[in-house]
N, C-alpha and C positions, 0 to 999 in steps of 0.2 A: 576386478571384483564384480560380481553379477548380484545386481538390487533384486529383489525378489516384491512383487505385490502383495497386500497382505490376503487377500483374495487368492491367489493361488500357491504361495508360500504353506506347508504342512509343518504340523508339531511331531513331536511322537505317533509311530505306528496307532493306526484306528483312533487316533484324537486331529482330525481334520479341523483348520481356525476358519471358523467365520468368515465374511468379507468383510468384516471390520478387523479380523486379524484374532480374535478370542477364540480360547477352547472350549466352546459353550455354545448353547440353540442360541440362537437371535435372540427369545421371548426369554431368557437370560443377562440378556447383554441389555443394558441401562445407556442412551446415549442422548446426550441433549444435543438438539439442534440449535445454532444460532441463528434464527430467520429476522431477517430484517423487511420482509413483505416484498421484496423482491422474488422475480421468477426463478431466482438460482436456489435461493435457500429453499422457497417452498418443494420446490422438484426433490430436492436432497432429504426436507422432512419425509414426503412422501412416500419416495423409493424407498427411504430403511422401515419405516410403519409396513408399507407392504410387504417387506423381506419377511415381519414380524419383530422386528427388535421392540422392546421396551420405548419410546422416542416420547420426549418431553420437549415443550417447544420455549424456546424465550430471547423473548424480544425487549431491544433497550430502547426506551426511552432517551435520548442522550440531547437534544435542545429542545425551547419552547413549543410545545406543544399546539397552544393554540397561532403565532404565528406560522405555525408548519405549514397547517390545513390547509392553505392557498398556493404552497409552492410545488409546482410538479417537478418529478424527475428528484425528489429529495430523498433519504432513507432514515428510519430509525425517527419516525414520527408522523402524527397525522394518521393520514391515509396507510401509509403503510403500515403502523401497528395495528389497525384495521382490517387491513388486509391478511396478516398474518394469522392473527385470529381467526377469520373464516375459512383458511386451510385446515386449521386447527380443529375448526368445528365439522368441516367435511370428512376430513377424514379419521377422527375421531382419537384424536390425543390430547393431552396437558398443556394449556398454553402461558406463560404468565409473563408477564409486560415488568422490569425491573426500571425505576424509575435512576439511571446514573448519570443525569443533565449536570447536578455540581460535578460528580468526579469527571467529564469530558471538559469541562470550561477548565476545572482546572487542571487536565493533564494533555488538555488540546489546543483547546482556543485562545488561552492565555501563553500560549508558548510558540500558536503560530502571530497571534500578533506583535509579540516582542520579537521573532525572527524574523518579520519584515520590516519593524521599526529600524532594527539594525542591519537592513540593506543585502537579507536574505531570501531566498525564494521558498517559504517551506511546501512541505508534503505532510500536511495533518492527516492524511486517509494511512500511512505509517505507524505514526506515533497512535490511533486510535486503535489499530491492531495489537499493536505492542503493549498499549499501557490501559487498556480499555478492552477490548475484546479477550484478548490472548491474556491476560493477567486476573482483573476483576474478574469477568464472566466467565470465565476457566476456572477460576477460583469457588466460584459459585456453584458450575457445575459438580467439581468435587463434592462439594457438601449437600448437593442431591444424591448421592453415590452413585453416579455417572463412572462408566467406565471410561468413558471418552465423548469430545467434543467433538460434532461435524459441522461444518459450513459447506458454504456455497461458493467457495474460492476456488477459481480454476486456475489449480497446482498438482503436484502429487506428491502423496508421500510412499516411499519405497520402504519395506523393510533389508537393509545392507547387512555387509557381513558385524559391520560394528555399530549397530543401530538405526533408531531412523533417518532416513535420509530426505533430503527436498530437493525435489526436480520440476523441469518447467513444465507445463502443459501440454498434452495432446497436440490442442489445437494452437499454436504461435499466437493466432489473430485475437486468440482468450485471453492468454497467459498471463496470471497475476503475480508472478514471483518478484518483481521489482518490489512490490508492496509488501512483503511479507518477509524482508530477506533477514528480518532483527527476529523472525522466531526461531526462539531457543533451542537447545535438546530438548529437555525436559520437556518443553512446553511440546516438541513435535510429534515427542512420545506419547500425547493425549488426545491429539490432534487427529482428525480424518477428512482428507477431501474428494467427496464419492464423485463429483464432476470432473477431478484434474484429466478424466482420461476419455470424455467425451472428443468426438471430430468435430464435432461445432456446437454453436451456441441453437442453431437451427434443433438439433437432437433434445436439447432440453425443453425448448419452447412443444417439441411433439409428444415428449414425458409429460411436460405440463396440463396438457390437451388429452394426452390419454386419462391420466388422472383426474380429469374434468375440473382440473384445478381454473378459477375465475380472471387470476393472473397471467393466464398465459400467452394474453400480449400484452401487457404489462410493459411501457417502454423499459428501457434499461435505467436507471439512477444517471445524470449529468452532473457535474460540477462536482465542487465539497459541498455535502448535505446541509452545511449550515451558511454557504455561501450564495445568497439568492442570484440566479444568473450570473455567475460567474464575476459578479461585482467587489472584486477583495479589498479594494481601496475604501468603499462604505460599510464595510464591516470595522475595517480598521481604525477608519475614524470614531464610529460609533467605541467602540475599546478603550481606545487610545483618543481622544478629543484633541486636537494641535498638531496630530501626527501629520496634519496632511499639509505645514507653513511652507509657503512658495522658498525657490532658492534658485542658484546658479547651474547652467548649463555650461559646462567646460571642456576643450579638448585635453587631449594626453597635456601639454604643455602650458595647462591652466588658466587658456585664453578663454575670455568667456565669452561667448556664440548666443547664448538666449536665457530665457529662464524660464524656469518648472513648477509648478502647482503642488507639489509634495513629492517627495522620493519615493511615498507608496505606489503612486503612479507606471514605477516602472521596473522593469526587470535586466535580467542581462540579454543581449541578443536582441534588444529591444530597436526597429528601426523604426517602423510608423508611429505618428503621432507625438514626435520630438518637437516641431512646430521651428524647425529651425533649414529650412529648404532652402533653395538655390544657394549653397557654397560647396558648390565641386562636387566631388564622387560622394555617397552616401554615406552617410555617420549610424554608425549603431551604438546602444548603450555597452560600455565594456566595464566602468565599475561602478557603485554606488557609495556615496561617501555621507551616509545619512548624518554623524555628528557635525558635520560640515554645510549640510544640505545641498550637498553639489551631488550634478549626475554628470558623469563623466563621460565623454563620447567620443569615438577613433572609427580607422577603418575599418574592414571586415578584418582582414589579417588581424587585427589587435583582442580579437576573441579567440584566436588560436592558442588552445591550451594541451598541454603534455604530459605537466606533472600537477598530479588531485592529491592531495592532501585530504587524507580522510580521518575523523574520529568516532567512539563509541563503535568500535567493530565488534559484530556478531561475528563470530569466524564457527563454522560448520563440517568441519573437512575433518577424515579421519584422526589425522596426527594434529598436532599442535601447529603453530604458526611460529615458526621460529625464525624461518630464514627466505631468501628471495623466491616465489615461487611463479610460471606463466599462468594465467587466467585469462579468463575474456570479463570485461566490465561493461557495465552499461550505467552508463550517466545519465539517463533519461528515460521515465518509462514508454517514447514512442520510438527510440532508438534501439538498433538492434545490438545485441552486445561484441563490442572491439577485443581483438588483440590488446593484452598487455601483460606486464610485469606488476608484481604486487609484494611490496619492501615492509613487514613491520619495522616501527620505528618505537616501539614501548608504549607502557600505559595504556590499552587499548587503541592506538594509532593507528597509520599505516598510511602508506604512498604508491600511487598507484600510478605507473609509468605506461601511457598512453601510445603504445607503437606509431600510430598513426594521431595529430592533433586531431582535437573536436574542438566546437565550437558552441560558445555559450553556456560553459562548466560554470555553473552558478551557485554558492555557498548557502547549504540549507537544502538541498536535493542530496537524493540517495546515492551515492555509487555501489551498484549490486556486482559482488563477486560469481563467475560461474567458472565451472572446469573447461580446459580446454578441448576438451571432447564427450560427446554425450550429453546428456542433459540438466547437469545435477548441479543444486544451486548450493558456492559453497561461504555464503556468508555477505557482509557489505559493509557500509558506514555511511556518517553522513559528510557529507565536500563541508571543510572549512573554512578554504579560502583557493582563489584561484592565482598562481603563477600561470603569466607570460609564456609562450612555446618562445 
């Protein structure tokens, strides 16, 4: 099957589609941008204004505002709804700031703290896609009568023979498709992302520059936006107050070797800073046992994992998911994606059989589904729990 761009894909004779994929001039075509005052989005408002498209710009508001303003490297506050704005005002479209700080707490940050109380590693930059970006403000957009949403997401979307399709990036070193792997059809159907096909992040920063956009060096966003320097454990306390009570250090055989300052403290794959040194070869964290308050620690071998137990699958692939199919997975978004086998097991399930073990398959990370050849992202879930290789 040959995915076709929506840019060079044609309708009916003498009705050529846009690069957004419509039968219609640009100055036709309605599309909101979701800018978050980053250099990605702005580039992406920009380029389609200049194509001529109709481009409406809007930014979320989604935590504290006033604490924001001191944190750099954050998004979707502060400085950057600021920033977005004076793109807005350059180059001369609609900007409006939607204030969805309760709907993130409550469809974000009250789910990633309860997912590390109970001895998970989450990925809120996911779920704010999913349940915030991709839902709310998609939703939103409609009701401006938006033909379609564009971000600043480097992915792509193909038009296939059986709809739209999502494939990884141009550029590998961009690729954001771990983070996006829960969008929908429907939702990809509305979706556009004019960067997924750039060669580098270097090409945007020179669009940015061309367009004398003030962003464009702009560092990149670091951390989760709502997590100041990468500090998760004082977030979680702040959340959750007690989350952080000391407890037991234990190996596989429940000897107990030291103790810990809170299970928020640490994750799987965890060796530095266990504080339990000189006894023999290296201990890493291999499971979390928060109702217990024990952190559990073995040796490398004891992270070797094979079989991922996944739930809440997105599955994106032409047919249905009925029976044993190959895929490459990636359990990590710095990991490149493996060989494997991928078994539904009902109810939106699925198991995902690891040709080769990884290590540090941690319950609350994505496992993203891709084909075994080509580019095309076909769907994922979230790790439940981890089995032993």
């Amino acid at each position: 099957m040959t995915a076709h761009s929506p840019a060079t894909r044609l309708a009916a004779p003498n009705n050529t589609l846009n690069s957004l994929g419509f039968a219609k001039s640009p100055a036709d075509t309605r599309v909101v941008v979701a800018m978050s005052g980053g250099v990605d989005s702005s580039v992406v408002a920009a380029m389609l204004a200049a194509e001529g498209y109709d481009v409406i710009g809007v930014t979320l508001q989604l935590y504290d505002h006033g604490a924001a303003l001191a944190k750099k490297g954050a998004c979707c506050a502060g400085q950057d709804i600021h920033d977005a704005r004076r793109v807005a005002e350059r180059i001369g479209f609609p900007h409006y700031v939607l204030d969805y700080e309760n709907k993130f707490r409550e469809s974000v940050i009250e789910e990633f703290a309860d997912a590390y109380l109970a001895g998970a590693t989450p990925v809120p930059c996911i779920r704010c896609n999913e349940r915030v970006k991709f839902r709310d403000l998609l939703q939103t957009a409609r009701e401006l009568d938006a033909d379609c949403m564009a971000t600043g997401h480097y992915i792509r979307r193909f038009d296939g023979m059986n709809g739209a399709e999502l494939h990884m990036a141009a550029d590998p070193n961009r690729d954001q498709s771990y983070f996006l792997f829960s969008t929908t059809g429907e939702q990809l159907d509305f979706l556009r992302f004019p960067l997924g096909g750039l060669a580098s992040k270097a090409e945007t920063r020179a669009l940015a520059a061309r367009f004398g956009l003030a962003v464009a060096d702009k560092p990149d966003s670091q951390d989760i936006c709502f997590v100041p320097n990468g500090n998760y454990a004082s977030v979680i306390e702040k959340l959750r107050p007690g989350a952080a009570d000391p407890g037991e250090i234990v190996d596989l055989d429940g000897n107990v070797l030291g103790t810990h300052r809170g299970v928020i403290h640490y994750t799987i794959g965890q060796r530095r800073g266990l504080g339990i040194g000189g006894l023999g070869d290296p201990l890493y964290v291999v499971r979390l046992e928060p109702d217990a308050r024990r952190v559990v620690v073995g040796p490398k071998q004891a992270l070797a994992t094979r079989i991922v137990p996944v739930t809440e699958v997105n599955w994106l692939g032409d047919e249905p998911l009925t029976g044993e199919i190959a895929i490459n997975a990636r359990i990590r978004s710095t990991r490149p994606p493996r060989p494997a086998i991928l078994r539904p097991t009902g109810d939106g399930r699925a198991e995902v059989e690891l040709l080769d073990p990884e290590e540090g398959v941690s319950a609350g990370q994505a496992c993203v589904f891709y084909a075994t050849e080509g580019t095309r992202v076909l769907g994922g879930g979230w790790i439940a729990h981890r089995r032993a290789a």
